[in-house]
N, C-alpha and C positions, 0 to 999 in steps of 0.2 A: 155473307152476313149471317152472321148466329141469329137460331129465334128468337133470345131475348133481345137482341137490338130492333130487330122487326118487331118485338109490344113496343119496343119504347118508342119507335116513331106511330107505331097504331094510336099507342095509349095518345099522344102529341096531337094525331091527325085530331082523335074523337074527343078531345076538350075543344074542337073551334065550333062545338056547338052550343057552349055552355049559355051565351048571350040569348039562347034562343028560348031557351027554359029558366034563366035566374035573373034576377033584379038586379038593384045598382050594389046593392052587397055582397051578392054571387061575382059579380064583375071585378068590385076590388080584390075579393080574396081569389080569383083565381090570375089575377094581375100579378099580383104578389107571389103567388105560387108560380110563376112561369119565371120571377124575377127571383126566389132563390134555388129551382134548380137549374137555374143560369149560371148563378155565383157558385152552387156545389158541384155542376158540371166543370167546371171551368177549376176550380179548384184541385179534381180530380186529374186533371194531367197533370202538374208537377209534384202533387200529395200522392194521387192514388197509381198512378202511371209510372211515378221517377223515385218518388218515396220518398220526396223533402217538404216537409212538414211548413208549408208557408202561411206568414198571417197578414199577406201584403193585399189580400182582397181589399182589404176595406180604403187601401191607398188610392187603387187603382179603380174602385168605383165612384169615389171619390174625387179623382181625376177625371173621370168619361164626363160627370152629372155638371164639374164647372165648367171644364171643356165646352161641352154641349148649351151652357148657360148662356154664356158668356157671346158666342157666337151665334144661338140664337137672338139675344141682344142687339147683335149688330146687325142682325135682320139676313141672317141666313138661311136657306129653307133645310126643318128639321133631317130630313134623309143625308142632306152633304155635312151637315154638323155632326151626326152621327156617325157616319163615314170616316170624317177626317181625325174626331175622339178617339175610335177604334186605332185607326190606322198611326196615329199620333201616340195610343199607348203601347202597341207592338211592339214600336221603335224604342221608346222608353224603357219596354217592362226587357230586351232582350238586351239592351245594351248593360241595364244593371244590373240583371241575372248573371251576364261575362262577369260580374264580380263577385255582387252576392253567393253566385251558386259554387265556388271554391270553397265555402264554409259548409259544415256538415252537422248534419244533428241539431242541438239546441243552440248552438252558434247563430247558424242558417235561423233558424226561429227567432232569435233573439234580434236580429240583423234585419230580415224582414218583418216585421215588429215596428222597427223604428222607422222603418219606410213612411209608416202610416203616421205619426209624429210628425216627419219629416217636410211633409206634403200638408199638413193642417198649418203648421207653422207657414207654412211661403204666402200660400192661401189666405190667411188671417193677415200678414204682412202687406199683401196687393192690394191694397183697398182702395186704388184707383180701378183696377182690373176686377176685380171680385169682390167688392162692396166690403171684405173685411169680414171680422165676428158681429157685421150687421145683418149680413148675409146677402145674396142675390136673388132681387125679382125677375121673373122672367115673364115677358109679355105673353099674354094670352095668345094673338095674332100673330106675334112669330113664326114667318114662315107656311104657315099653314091653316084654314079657317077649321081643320078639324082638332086643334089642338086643345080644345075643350069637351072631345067626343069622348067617354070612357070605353065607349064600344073600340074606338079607333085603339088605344092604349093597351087595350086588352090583344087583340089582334095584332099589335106589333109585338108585343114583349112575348108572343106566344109563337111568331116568326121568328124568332131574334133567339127562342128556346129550340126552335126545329134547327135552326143553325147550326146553333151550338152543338145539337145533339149528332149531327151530321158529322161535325168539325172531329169530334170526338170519336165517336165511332171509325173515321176514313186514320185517325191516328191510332188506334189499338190495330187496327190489319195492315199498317203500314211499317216502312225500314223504321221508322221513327219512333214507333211506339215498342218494337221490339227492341231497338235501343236503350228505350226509357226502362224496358226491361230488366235490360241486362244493368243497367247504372242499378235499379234499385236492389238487384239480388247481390252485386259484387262489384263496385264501381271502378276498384283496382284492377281485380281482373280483366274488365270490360275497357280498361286502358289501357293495359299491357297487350290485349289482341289486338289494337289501334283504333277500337272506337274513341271518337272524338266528342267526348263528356261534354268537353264546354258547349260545346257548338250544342250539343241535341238539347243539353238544358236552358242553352241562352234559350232556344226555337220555346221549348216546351214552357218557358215560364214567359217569355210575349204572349204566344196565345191562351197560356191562362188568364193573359191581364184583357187582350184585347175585348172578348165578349164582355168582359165583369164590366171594361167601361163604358160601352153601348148600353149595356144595361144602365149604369148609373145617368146614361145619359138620356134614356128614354124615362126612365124613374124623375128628372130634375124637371123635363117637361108636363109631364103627368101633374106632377105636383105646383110648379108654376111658383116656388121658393124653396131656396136650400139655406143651407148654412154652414160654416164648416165641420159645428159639432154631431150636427143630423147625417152629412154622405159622409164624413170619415168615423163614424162610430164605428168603435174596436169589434162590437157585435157582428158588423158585415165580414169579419176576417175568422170567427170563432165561429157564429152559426153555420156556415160552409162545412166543418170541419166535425162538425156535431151530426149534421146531414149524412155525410159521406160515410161516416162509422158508423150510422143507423142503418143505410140500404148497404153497402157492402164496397169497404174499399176495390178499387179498378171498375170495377163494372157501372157501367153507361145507367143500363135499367137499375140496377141497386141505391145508384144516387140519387135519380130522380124520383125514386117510393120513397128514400130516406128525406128528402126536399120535402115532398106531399105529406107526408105524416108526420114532421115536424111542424110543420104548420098549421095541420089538424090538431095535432098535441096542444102547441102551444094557442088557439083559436079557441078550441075547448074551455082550456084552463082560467087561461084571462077572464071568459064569460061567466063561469063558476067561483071563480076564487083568487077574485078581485085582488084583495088587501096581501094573498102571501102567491102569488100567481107563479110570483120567477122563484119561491122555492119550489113548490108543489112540481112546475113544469120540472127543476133539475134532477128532482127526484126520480120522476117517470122516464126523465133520458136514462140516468144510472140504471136504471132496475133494467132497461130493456136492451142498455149495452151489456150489461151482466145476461142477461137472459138469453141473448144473440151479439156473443162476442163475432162474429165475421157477420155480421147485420143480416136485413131481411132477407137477405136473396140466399143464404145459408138455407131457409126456409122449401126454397124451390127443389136442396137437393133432399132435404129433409125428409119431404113428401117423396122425392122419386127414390129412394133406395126402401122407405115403407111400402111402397105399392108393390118394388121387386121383391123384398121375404116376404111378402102377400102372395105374392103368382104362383 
């Protein structure tokens, strides 16, 4: 394991202190922050790993948050609801990847795209199952007496990020990730040696879906109401992907500074500059993908080849 995967589980360990020093607004925002370098982790293996540009996050967390709702409703304890979302969107996200992922380039995008459509529409249709565009309450007491603890909330979504970051890292040193390699440098070539594209990308697009929808599903109880327009907004599929080109496509640690300082960016902004907030913010992302086209962690080698014409 490289040292930069070693900060980024340090960096992971040393936020489970934050509850100890920040209030109930240090808690949200670093809730928040475990839940989008969740989505940009996890977006990173078929974006940054495989090199297909997907916008089906926001489907698939979207799915984890009803999933999760819905069977807390029926008075299941949150860890197995979570569980079964997860393991329910695997299945899903690998079996439509076997098709999805035959498409290539803006195909592929256009195609997972409509995923997130797809899944709003069935969802607004269920409204025996899923309350419909009235959306789903979810009981307080569901499950668990801490499900109104934000200390609790914080500490899962920030297990659920050491996870993921695990998940991620054991796939960049694995057969699998050098796979994903080879599909993204030369996918023809990497199939005429007899790697088996379908298969390593159905694999690598389930586990991008699975965390997003544990996520979405720890996010649904946190909150205690959804809706279809709230988990399946197109934002959960674009900020991902705004993330991962800020810290540095493929890298584990590059994602999650690019996570963290989008959030910073955009937390600032909102507080200052209220009335034009989402232009100001786009602007700041532009200047500083212009600034650091191969994102922050460009930075890391920046400084070390200045230090060596220094020595």
């Amino acid at each position: 394991m490289n040292r930069l995967n070693l900060a980024l589980l340090a960096m992971i360990g040393a936020m489970a202190a934050l509850p100890l020093f920040g209030g109930p607004y240090a808690l949200r925002l670093g809730t928040i922050a475990a839940m989008y370098a969740i989505l940009a982790l996890s977006w990173n293996v078929v974006g940054g790993f495989a090199g297909y540009p997907s916008f089906a996050t926001a489907a698939f967390f979207g799915f984890g948050a009803y999933a999760t709702g819905v069977l807390l409703g029926h008075g299941w304890p949150l860890a197995l609801a979570l569980i079964t979302a997860l393991a329910a969107s695997f299945v899903l996200a690998g079996l439509l990847g076997a098709v999805l992922l035959r498409l290539r380039g803006h195909y592929f995008a256009i195609a997972s795209l409509s995923l997130v459509e797809v899944l709003r529409e069935l969802v607004n249709n269920a409204t025996d199952l899923t309350g419909g565009g009235m959306g789903l309450n979810i009981p307080l007491a569901a499950g668990s007496g801490v499900l109104a603890d934000a200390t609790f909330f914080f500490y899962a979504m920030w297990a659920l990020l050491l996870a993921t970051a695990l998940m991620v890292i054991a796939i960049s040193m694995s057969k699998l990730g050098f796979g994903l390699a080879c599909i993204r440098q030369n996918e023809t070539a990497a199939d005429m040696v007899g790697l088996n594209s379908t298969l390593y990308k159905s694999i690598a697009f389930g586990l991008s879906a699975c965390f997003v929808s544990a996520a979405g599903g720890l996010y649904a109880a946190w909150v205690h109401y959804i809706d279809p327009s709230d988990v399946f907004d197109i934002l959960y599929s674009v900020k991902p992907i705004v993330m991962a080109l800020m810290g540095g496509l493929g890298s584990p640690f590059g994602v999650v500074c690019g996570a963290f300082v989008y959030l910073a960016l955009e937390e600032v902004v909102w507080r200052n500059y209220i009335q034009i907030h989402s232009g100001v913010l786009g602007v700041l992302i532009v200047m500083l993908l212009l600034l650091l086209p191969h994102g922050l962690i460009s930075l890391h080698w920046r400084m070390f080849w200045r230090r060596a014409k220094h020595a």
